[in-house]
Each structure stands twice: as C-alpha cells, then as structure tokens.
N, CA, C and O atoms as CSV, one atom per row, in Angstrom:
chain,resi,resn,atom,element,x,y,z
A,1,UNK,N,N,20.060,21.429,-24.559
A,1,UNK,CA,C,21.462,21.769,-24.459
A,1,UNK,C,C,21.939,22.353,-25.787
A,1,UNK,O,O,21.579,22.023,-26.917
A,2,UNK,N,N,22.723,23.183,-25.465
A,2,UNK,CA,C,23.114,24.107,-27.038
A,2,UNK,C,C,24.074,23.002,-27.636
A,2,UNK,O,O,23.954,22.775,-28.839
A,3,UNK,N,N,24.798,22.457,-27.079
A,3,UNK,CA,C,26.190,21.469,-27.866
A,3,UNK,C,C,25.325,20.537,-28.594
A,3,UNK,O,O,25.986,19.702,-29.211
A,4,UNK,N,N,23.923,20.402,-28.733
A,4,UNK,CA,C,23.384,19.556,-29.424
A,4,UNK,C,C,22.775,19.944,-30.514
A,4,UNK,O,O,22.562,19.119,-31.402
A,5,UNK,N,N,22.346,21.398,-30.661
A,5,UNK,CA,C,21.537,21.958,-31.681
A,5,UNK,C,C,22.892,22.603,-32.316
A,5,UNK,O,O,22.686,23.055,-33.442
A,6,UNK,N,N,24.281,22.755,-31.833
A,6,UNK,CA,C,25.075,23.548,-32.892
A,6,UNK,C,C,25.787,22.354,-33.052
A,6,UNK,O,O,26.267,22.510,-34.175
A,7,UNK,N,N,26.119,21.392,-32.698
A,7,UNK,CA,C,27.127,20.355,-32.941
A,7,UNK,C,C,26.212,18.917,-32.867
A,7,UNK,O,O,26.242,18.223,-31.851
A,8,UNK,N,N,25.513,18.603,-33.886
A,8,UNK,CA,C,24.614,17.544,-33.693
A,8,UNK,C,C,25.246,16.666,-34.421
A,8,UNK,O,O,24.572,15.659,-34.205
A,9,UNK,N,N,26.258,16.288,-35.291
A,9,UNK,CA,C,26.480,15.285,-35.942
A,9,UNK,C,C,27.904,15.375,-35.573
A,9,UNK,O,O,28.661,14.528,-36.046
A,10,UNK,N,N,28.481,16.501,-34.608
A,10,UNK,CA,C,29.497,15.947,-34.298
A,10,UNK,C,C,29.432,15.257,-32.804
A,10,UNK,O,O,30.350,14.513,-32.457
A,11,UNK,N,N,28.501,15.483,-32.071
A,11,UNK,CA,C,28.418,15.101,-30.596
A,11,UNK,C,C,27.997,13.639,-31.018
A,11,UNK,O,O,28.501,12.625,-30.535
A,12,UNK,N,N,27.556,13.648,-31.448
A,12,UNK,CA,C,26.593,11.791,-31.975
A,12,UNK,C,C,28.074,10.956,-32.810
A,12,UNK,O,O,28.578,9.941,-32.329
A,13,UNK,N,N,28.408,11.388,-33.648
A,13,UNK,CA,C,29.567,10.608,-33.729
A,13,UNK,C,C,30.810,10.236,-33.105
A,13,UNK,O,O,31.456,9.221,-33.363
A,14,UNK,N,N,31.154,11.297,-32.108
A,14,UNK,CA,C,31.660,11.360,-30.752
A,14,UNK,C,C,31.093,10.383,-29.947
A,14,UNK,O,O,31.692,9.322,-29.772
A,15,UNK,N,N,30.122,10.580,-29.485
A,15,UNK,CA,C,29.570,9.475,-28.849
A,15,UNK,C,C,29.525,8.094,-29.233
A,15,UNK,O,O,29.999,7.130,-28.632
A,16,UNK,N,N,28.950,8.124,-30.214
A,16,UNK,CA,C,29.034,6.769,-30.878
A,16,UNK,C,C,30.472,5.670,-30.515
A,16,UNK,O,O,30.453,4.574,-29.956
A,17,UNK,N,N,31.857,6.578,-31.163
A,17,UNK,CA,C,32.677,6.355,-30.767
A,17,UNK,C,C,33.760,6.206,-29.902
A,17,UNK,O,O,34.948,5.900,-30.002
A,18,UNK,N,N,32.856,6.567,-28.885
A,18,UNK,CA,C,33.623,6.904,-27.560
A,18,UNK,C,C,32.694,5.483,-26.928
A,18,UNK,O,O,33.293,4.727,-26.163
A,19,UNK,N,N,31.299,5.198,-27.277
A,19,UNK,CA,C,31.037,4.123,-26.386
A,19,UNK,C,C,31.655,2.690,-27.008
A,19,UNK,O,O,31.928,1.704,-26.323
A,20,UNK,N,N,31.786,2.783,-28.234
A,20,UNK,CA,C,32.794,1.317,-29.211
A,20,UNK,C,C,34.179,1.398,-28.536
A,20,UNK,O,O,34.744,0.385,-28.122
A,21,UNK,N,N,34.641,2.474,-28.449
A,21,UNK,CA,C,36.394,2.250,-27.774
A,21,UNK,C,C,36.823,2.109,-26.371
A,21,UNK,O,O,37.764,1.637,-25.733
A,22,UNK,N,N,35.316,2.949,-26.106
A,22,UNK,CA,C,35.679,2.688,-24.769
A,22,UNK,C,C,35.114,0.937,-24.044
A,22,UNK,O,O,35.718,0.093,-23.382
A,23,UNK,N,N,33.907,1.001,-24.508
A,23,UNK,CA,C,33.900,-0.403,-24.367
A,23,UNK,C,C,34.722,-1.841,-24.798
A,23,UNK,O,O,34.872,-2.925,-24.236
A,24,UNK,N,N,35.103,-1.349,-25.902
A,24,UNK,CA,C,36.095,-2.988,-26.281
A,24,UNK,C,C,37.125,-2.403,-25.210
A,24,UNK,O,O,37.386,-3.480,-24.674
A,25,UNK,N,N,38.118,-1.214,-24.314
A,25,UNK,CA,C,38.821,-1.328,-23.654
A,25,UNK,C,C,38.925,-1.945,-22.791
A,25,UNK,O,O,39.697,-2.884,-22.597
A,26,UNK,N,N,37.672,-1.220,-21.734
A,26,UNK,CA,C,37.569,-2.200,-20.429
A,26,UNK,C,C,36.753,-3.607,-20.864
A,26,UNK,O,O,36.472,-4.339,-19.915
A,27,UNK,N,N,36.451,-3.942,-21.856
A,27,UNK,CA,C,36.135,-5.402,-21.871
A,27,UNK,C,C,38.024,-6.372,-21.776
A,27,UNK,O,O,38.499,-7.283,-21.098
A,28,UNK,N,N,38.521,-5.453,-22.905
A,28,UNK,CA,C,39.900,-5.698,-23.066
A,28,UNK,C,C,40.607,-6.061,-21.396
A,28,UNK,O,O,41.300,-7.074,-21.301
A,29,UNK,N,N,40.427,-5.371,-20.414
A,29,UNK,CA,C,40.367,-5.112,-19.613
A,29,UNK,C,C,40.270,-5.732,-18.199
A,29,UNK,O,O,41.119,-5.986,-17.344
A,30,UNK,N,N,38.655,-5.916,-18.276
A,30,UNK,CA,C,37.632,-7.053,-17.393
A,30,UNK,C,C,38.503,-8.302,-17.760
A,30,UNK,O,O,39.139,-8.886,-16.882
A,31,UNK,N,N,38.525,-8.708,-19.076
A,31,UNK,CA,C,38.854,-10.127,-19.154
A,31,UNK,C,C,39.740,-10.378,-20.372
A,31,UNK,O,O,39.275,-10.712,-21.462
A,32,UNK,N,N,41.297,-10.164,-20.083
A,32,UNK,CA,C,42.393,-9.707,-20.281
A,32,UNK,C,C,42.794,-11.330,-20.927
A,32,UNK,O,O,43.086,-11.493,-22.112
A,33,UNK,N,N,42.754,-12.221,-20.126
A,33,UNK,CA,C,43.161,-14.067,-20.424
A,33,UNK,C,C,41.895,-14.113,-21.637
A,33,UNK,O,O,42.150,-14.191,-22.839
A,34,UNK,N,N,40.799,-14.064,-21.195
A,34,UNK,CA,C,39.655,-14.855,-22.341
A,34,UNK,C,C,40.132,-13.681,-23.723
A,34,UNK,O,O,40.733,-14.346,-24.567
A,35,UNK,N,N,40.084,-12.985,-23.924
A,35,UNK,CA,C,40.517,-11.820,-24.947
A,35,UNK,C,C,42.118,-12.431,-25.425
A,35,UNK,O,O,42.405,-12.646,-26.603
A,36,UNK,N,N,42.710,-12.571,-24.702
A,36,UNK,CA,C,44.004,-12.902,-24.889
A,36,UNK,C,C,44.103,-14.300,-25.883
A,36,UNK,O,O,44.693,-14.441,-26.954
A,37,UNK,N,N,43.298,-15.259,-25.103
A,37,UNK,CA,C,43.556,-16.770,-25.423
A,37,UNK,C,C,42.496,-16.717,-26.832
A,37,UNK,O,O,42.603,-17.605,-27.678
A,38,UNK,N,N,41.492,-15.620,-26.993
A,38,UNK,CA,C,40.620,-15.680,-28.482
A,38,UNK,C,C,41.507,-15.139,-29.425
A,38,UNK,O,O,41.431,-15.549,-30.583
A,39,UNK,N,N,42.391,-14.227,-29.103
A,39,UNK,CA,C,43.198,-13.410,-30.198
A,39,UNK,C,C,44.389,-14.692,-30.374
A,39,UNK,O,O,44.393,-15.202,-31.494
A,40,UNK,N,N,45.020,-15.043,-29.745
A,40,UNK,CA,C,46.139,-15.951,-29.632
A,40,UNK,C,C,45.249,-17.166,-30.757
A,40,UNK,O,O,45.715,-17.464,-31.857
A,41,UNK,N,N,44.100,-17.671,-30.287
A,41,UNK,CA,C,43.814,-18.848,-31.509
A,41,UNK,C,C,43.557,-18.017,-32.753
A,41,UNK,O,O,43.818,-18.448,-33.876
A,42,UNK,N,N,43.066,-16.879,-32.539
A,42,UNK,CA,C,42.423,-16.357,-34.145
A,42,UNK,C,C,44.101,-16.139,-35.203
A,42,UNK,O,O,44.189,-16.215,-36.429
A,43,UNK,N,N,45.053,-15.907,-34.359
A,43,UNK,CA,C,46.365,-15.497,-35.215
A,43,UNK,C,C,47.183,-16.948,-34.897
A,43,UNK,O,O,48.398,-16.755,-34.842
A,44,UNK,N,N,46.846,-18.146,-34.708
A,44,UNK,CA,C,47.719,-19.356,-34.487
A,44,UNK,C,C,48.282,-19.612,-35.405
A,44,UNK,O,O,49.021,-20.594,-35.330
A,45,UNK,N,N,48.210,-18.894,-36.647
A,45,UNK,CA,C,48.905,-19.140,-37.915
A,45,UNK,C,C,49.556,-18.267,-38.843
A,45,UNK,O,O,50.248,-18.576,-39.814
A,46,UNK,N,N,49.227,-17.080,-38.394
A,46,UNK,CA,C,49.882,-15.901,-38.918
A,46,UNK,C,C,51.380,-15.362,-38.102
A,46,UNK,O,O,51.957,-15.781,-37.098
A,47,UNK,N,N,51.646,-14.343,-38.973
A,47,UNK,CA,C,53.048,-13.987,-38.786
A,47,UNK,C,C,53.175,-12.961,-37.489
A,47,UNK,O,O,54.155,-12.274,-37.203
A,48,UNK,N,N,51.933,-13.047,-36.796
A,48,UNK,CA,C,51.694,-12.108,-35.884
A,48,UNK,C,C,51.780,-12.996,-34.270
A,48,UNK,O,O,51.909,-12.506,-33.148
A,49,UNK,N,N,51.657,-14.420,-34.670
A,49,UNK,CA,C,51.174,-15.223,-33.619
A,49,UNK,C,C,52.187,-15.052,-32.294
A,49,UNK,O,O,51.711,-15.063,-31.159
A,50,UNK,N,N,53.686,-14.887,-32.542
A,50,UNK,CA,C,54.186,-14.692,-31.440
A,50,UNK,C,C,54.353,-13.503,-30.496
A,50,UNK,O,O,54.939,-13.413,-29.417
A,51,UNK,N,N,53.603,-12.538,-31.289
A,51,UNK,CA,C,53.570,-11.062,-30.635
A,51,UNK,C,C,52.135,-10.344,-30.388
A,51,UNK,O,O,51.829,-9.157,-30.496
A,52,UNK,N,N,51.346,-11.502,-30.011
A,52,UNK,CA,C,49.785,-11.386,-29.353
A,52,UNK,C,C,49.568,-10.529,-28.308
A,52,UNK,O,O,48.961,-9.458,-28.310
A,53,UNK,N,N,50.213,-11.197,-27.265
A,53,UNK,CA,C,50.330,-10.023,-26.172
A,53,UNK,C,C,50.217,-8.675,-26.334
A,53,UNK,O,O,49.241,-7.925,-26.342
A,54,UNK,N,N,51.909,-8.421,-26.520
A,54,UNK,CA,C,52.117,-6.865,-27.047
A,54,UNK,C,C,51.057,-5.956,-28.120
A,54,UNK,O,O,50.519,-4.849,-28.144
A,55,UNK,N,N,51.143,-7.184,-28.965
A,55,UNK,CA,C,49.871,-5.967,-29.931
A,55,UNK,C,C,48.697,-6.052,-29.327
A,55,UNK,O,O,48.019,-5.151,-29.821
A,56,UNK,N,N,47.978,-6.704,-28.424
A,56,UNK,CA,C,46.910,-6.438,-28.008
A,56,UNK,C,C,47.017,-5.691,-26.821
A,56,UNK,O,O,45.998,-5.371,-26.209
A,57,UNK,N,N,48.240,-5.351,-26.393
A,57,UNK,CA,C,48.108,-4.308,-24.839
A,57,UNK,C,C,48.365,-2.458,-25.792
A,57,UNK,O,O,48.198,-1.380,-25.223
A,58,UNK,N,N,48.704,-2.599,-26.990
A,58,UNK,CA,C,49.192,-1.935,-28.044
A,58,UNK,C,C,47.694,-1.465,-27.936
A,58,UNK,O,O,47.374,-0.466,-27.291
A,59,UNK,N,N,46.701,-2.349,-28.691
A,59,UNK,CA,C,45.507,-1.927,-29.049
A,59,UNK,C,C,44.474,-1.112,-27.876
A,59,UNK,O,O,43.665,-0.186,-27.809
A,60,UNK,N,N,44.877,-1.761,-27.353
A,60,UNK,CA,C,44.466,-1.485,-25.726
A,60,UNK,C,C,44.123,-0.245,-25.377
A,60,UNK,O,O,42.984,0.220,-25.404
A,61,UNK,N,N,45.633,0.583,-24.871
A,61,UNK,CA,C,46.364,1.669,-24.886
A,61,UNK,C,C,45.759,2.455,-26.056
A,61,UNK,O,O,45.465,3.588,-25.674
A,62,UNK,N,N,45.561,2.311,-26.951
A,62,UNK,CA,C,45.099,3.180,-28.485
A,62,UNK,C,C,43.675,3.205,-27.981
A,62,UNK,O,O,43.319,4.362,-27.758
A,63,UNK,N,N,42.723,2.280,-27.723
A,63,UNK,CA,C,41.104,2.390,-27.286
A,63,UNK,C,C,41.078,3.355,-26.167
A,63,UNK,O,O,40.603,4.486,-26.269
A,64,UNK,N,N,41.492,2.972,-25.329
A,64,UNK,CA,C,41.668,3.923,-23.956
A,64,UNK,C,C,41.920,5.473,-24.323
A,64,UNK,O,O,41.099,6.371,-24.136
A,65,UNK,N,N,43.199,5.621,-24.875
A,65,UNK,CA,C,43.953,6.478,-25.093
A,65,UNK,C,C,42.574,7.726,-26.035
A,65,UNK,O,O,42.064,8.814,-25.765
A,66,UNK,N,N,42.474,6.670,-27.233
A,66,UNK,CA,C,41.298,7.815,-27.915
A,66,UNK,C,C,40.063,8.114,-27.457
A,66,UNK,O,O,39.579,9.185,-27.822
A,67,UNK,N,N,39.304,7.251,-26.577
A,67,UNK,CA,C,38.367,6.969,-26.080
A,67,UNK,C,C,38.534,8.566,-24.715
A,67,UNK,O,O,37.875,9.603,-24.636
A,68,UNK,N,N,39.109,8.309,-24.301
A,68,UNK,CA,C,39.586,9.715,-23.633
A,68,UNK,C,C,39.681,10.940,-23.774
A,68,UNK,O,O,39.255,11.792,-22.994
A,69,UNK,N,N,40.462,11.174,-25.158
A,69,UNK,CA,C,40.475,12.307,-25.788
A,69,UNK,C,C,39.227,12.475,-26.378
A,69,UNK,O,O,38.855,13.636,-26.210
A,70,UNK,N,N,38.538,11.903,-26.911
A,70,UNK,CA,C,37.011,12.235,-27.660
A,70,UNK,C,C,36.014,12.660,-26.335
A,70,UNK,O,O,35.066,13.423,-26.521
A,71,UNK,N,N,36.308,12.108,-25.002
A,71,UNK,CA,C,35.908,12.244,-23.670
A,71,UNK,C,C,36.165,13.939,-23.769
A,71,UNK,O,O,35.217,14.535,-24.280
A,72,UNK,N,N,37.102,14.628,-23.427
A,72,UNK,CA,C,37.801,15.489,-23.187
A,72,UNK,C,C,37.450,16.405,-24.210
A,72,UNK,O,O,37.214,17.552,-23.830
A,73,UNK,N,N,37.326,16.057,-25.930
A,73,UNK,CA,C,36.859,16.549,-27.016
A,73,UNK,C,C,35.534,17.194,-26.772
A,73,UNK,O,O,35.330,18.396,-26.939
A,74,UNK,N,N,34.502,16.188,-26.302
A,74,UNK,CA,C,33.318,16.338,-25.956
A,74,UNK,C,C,33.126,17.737,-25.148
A,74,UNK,O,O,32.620,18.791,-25.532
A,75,UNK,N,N,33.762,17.352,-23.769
A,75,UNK,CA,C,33.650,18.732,-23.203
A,75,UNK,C,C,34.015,19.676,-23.728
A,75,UNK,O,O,32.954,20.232,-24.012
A,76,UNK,N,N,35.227,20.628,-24.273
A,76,UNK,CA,C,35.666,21.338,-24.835
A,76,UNK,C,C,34.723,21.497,-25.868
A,76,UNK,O,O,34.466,22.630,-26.276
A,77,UNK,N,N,34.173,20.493,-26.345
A,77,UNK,CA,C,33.235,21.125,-27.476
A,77,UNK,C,C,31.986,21.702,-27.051
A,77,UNK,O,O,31.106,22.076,-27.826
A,78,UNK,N,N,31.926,21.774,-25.506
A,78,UNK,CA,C,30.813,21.868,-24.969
A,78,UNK,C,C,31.215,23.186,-24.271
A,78,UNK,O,O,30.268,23.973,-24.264
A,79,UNK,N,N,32.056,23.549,-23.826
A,79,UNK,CA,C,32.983,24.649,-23.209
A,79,UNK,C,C,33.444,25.664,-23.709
A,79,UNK,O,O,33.245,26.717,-23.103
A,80,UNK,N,N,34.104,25.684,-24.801
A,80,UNK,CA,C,34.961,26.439,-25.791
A,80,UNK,C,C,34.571,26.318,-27.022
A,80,UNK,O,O,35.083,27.149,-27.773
A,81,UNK,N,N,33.643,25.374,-27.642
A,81,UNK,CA,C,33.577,24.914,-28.898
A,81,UNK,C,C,35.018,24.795,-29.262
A,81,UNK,O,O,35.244,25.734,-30.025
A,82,UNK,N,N,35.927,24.206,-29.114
A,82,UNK,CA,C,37.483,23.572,-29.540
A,82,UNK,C,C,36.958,22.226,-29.899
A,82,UNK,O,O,36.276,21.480,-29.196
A,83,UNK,N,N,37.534,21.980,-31.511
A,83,UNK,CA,C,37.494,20.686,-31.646
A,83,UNK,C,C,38.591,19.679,-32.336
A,83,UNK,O,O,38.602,18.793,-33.192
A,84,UNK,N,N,39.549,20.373,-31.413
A,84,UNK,CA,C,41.011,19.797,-31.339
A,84,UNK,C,C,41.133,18.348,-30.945
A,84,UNK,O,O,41.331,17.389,-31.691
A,85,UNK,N,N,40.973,18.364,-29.569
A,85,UNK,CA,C,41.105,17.302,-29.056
A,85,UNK,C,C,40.152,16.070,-29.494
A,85,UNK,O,O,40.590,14.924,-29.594
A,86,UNK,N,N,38.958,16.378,-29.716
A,86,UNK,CA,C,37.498,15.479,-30.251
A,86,UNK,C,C,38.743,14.668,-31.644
A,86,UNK,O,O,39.237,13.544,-31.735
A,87,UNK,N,N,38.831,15.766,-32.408
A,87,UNK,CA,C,39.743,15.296,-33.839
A,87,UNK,C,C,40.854,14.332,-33.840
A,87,UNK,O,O,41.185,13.538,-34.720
A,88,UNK,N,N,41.591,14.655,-32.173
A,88,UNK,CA,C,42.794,13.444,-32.326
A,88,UNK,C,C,42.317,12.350,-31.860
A,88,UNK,O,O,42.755,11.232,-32.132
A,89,UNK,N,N,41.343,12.606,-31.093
A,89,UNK,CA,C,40.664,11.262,-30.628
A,89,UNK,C,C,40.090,10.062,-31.764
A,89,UNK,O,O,40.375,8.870,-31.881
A,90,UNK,N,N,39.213,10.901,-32.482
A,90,UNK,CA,C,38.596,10.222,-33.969
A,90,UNK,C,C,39.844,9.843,-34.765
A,90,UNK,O,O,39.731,8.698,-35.203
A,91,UNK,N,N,40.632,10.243,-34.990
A,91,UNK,CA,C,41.882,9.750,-35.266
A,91,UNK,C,C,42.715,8.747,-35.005
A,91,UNK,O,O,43.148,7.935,-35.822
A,92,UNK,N,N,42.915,8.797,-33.997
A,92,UNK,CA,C,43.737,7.874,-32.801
A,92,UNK,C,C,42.548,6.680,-32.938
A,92,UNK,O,O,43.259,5.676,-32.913
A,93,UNK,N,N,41.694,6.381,-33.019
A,93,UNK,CA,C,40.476,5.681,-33.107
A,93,UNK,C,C,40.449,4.926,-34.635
A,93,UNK,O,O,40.394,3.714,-34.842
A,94,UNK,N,N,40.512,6.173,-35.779
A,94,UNK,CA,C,41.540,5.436,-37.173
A,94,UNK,C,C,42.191,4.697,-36.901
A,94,UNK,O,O,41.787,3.544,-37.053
A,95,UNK,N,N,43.302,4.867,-36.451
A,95,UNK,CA,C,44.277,4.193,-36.454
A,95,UNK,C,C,44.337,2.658,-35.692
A,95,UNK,O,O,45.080,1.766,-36.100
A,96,UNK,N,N,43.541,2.526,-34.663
A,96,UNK,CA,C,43.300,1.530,-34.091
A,96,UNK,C,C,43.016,0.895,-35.090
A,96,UNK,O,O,43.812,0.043,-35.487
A,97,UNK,N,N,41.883,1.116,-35.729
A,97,UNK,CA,C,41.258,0.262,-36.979
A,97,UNK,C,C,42.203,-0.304,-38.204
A,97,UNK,O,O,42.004,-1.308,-38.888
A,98,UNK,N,N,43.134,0.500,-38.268
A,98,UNK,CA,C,44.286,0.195,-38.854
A,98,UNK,C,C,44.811,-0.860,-38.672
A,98,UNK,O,O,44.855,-1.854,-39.397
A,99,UNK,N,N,45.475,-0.555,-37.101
A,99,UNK,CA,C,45.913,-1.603,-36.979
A,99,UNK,C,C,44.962,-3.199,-36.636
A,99,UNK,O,O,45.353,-4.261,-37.120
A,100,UNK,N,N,44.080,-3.140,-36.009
A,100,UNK,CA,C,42.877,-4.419,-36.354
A,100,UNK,C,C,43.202,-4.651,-37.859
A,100,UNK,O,O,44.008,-5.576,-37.955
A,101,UNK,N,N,42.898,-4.195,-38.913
A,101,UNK,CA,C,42.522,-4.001,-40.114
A,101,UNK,C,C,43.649,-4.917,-40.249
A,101,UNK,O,O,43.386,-6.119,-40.266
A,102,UNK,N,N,45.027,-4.486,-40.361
A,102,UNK,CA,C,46.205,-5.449,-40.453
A,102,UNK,C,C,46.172,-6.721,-39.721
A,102,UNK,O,O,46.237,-7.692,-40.474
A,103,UNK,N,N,46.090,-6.994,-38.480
A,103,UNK,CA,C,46.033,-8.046,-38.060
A,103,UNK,C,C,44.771,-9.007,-38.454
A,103,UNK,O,O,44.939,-10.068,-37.852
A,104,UNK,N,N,43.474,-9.052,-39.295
A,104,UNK,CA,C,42.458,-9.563,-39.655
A,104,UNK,C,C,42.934,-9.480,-40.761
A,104,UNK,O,O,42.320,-10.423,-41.259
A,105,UNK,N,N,43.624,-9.055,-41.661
A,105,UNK,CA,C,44.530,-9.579,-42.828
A,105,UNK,C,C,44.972,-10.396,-42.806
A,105,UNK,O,O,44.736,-11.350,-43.547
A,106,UNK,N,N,46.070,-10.321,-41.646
A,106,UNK,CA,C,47.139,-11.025,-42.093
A,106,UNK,C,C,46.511,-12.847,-41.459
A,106,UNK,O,O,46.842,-13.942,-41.912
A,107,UNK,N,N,45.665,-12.572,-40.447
A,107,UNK,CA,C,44.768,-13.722,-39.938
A,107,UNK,C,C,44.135,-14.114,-41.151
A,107,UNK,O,O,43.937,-15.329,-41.151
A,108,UNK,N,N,43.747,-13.549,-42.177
A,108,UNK,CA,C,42.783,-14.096,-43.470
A,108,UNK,C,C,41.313,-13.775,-42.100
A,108,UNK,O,O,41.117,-14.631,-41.237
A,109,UNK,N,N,40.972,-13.253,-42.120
A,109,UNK,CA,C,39.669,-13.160,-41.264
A,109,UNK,C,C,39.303,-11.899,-42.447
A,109,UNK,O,O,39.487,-10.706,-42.205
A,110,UNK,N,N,38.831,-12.352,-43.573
A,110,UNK,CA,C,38.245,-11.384,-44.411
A,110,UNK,C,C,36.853,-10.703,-44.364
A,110,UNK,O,O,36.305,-9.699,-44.819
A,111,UNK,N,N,36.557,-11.794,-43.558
A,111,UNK,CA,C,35.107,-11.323,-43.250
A,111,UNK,C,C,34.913,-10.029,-42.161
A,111,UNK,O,O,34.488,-8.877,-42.250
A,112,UNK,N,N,35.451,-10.857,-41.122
A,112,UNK,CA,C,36.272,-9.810,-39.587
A,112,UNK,C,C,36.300,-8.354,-40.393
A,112,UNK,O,O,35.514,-7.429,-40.189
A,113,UNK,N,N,37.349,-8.367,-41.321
A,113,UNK,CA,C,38.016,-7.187,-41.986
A,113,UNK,C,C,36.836,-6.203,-42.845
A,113,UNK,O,O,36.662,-5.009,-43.087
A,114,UNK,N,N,36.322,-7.210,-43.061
A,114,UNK,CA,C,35.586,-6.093,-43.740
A,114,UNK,C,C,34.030,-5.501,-43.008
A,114,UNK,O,O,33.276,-4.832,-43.715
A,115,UNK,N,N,33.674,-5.806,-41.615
A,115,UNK,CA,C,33.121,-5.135,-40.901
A,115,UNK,C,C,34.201,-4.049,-40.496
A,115,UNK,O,O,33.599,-3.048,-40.108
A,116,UNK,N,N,34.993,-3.950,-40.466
A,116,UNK,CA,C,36.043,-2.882,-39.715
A,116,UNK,C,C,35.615,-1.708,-40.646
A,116,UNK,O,O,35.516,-0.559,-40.216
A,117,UNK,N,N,35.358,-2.059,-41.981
A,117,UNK,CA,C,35.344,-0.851,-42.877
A,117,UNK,C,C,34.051,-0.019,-42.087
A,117,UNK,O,O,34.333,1.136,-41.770
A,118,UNK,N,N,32.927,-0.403,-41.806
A,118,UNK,CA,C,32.001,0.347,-41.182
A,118,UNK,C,C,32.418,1.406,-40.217
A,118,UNK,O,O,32.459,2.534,-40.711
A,119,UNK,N,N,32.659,1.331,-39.263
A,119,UNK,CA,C,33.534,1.674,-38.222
A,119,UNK,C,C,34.872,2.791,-38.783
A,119,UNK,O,O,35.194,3.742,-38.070
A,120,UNK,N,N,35.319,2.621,-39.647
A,120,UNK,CA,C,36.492,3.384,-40.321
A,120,UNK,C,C,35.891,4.522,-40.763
A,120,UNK,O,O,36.219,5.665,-40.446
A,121,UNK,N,N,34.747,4.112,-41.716
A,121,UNK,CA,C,34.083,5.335,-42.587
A,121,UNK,C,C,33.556,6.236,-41.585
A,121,UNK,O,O,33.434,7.440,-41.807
A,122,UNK,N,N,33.143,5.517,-40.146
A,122,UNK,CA,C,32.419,6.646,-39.169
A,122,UNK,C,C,33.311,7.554,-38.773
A,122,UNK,O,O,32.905,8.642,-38.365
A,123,UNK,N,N,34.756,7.248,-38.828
A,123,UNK,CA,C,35.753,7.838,-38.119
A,123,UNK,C,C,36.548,8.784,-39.245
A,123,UNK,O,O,37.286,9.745,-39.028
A,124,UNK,N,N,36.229,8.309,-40.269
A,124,UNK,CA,C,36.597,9.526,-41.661
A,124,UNK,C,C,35.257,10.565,-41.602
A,124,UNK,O,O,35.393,11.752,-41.899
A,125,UNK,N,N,33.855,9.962,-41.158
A,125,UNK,CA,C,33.312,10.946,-41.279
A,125,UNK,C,C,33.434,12.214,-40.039
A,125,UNK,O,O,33.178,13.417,-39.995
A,126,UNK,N,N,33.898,11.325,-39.227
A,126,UNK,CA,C,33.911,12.452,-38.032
A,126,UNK,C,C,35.308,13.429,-37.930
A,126,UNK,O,O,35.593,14.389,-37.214
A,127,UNK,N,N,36.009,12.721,-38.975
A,127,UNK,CA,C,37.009,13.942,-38.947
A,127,UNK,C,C,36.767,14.973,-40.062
A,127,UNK,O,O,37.011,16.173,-39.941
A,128,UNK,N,N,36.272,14.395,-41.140
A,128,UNK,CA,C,36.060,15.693,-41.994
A,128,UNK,C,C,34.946,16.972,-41.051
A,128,UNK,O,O,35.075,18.191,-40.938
A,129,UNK,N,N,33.813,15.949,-40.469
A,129,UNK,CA,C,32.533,16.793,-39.492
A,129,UNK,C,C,33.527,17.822,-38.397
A,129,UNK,O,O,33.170,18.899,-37.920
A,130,UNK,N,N,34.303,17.413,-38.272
A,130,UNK,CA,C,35.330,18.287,-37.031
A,130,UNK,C,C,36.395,19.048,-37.142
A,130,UNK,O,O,36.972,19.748,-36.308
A,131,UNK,N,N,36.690,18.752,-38.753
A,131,UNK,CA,C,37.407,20.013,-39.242
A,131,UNK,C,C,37.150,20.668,-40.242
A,131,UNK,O,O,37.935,21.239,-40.999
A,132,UNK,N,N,35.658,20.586,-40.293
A,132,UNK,CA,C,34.962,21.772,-41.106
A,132,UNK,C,C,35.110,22.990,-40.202
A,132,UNK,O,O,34.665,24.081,-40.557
C-alpha cells in the first residue's frame, strides 16, 4: 500500500493512537459502573471527588471524539494525502492527557502521572510528524 511507504511514521502513530483511545473508550463504555466506582475511589480525596461522573463522561467524549478523527485522518491520508483531520485528532488526544494528567495530580497518583508522559510525547511526536 502506498500510505505506508510515503506516510510510515505517520500511519503507525495514528494507529497506535487510535487503538489506546479508542480502546479506553469503549472499555469506558462496556463497563461504565466498574470504571466509574475505580475513578470515584482513586479521587475519594481530592478536590475533584464530587465531579467524577462529569469528568469522566468529559474524558469519554474526548477518546471517542479523537479516536474518530485520527479514524477519518487515516483515510484522507490515504485519499487526498490531507493531514488535517489526523492533526486534530493527535491533538484532541493531547489534550485528553491533559486532562488525566490533572486529575492524577491532583489524586497524588504520581506514579499514574508520570506514565501519561509516554503517551503525551507520542502525541507531540505525531503532531510535529503531521505538520511537517
């Protein structure tokens, strides 16, 4: 396939990240209470604890949401070579991490937090790779 020999480190990081977002979604998803009731004990003490719900249907919506567009990215990059959409996706995908990133703060889950950095750097690398 040509989208692989001209776009090889951007289709692979695409991918990569399209199967991490898209999977924590519908896990998010599948099992909405067990996800719910792990996030609810992990923040039982932070300043976040009464607004569990919402930020996790928040996070939700952001996995889905980018997980889609990098979907959509993909093709177009496969179609048009456009790598518009791929870019807001990897983005929108930042930002998720962001916000995790904040809530494993403010939880003191330092450890949590600092696997996130892995995951972040893939998503800085795939935006500089996509707007070269």
């Amino acid at each position: 396939m040509k989208i692989f020999s001209n776009y090889p480190a951007e289709v692979l990081t695409l991918l990569f990240l399209i199967v991490t977002f898209l999977q924590s979604g519908i896990d998010k998803l599948r099992d909405w209470n067990g996800n719910l009731s792990f996030i609810k004990g992990h923040f039982k003490n932070s300043p976040l604890k009464s607004m569990v719900p919402l930020l996790l249907a928040i996070v939700l919506i952001v996995e889905i949401a980018a997980s889609l567009l990098m979907l959509v990215g993909v093709y177009q990059l496969y179609t048009s070579e456009l790598k518009e959409m791929a870019a807001l996706g990897v983005a929108l995908s930042a930002v998720s991490l962001t916000f995790l990133l904040i809530g494993q703060r403010l939880a003191k889950d330092y450890a949590g937090a600092m696997t996130l950095a892995v995951y972040f750097i893939i998503c800085i690398i795939g935006l500089y790779i996509l707007n070269k």
